[in-house]
N, C-alpha and C positions, 0 to 999 in steps of 0.2 A: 906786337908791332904798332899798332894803333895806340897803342900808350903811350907809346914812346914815341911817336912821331908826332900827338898831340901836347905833350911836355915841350918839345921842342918847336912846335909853334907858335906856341904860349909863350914860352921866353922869349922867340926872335918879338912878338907883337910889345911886348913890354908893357902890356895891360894889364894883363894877371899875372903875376910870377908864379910857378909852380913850386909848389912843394911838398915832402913826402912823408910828413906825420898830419896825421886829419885834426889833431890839436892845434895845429899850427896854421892851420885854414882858415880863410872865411867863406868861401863855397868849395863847395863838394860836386864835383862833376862825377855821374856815376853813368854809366851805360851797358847797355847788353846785344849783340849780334844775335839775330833773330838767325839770320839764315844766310850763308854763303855759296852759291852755286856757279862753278866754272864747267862750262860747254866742253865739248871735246874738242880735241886741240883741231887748226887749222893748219896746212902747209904750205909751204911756199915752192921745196921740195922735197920728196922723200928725203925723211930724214933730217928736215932743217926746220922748226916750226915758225909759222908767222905771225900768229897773233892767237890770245886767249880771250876769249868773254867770260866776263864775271857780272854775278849778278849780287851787291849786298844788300841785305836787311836790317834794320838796324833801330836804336831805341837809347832815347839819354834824357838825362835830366840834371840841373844846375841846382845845387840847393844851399839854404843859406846856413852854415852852419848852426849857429847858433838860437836860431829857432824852427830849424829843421822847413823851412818853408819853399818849396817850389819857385825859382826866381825866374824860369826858364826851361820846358821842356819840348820835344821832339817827338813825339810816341813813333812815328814812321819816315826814318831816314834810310832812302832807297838809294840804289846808284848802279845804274847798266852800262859797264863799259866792254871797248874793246882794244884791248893792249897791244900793241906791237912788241915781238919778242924778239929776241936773236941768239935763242940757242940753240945748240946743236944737241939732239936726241939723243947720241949716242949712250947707250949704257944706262938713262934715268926710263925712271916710269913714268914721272911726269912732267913731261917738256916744257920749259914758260912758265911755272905754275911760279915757283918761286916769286919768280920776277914779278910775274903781273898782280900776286898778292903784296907784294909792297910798291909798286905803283899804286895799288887800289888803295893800301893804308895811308899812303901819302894824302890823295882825294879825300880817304873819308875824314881826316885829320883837317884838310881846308875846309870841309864844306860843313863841319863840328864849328871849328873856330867862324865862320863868317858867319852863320845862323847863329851864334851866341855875341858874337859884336854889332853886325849889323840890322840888329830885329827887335 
């Protein structure tokens, strides 16, 4: 999900274009999720849940291809949020989870792009 919601950043920004053979690159943005932790769910009421905390960890680097050189890196990109959700439990295991991991990829997707344009 964070792949693809930072592709699609990337191209609305029209700074870097993406694209998807690394021959065809001049940086290389690679990254890794250290660690992803969501709290147990919250209610608003039995059975309707309200909101998820998520807690990511997280790690990237910008490199140049062609002489493989660090242009840009993150070692500890963290981000503690709390989602408001609006499903209903019925029948899932895990209520909101969906949702609030792609809200969170969304986040971590702006907060990649603006630490790599703005820094």
């Amino acid at each position: 999900m964070i792949a693809y919601d930072l592709r699609h950043k990337f191209a609305q920004g029209r700074f870097l274009m993406p694209v998807y053979s690394e021959a065809e690159a001049d940086l290389i943005l690679k990254g890794e999720i250290l660690r992803i932790y969501i709290e147990p769910i919250s209610y608003e009421v039995f059975l309707q849940t309200r909101e998820r905390k998520l807690l990511f960890e997280g790690k990237f680097e910008l490199i140049e291809r062609q002489t493989q050189q660090k242009v840009h890196e993150n070692p500890k990109l963290s981000r503690f949020e709390t989602y408001r959700v609006s499903q209903v439990t019925t029948g899932l295991l895990e209520p909101g989870k969906t949702e609030a991991l792609r809200r969170l990829s969304k986040d971590i997707a702006e907060l990649i792009f603006q630490d790599i344009l703005f820094r």
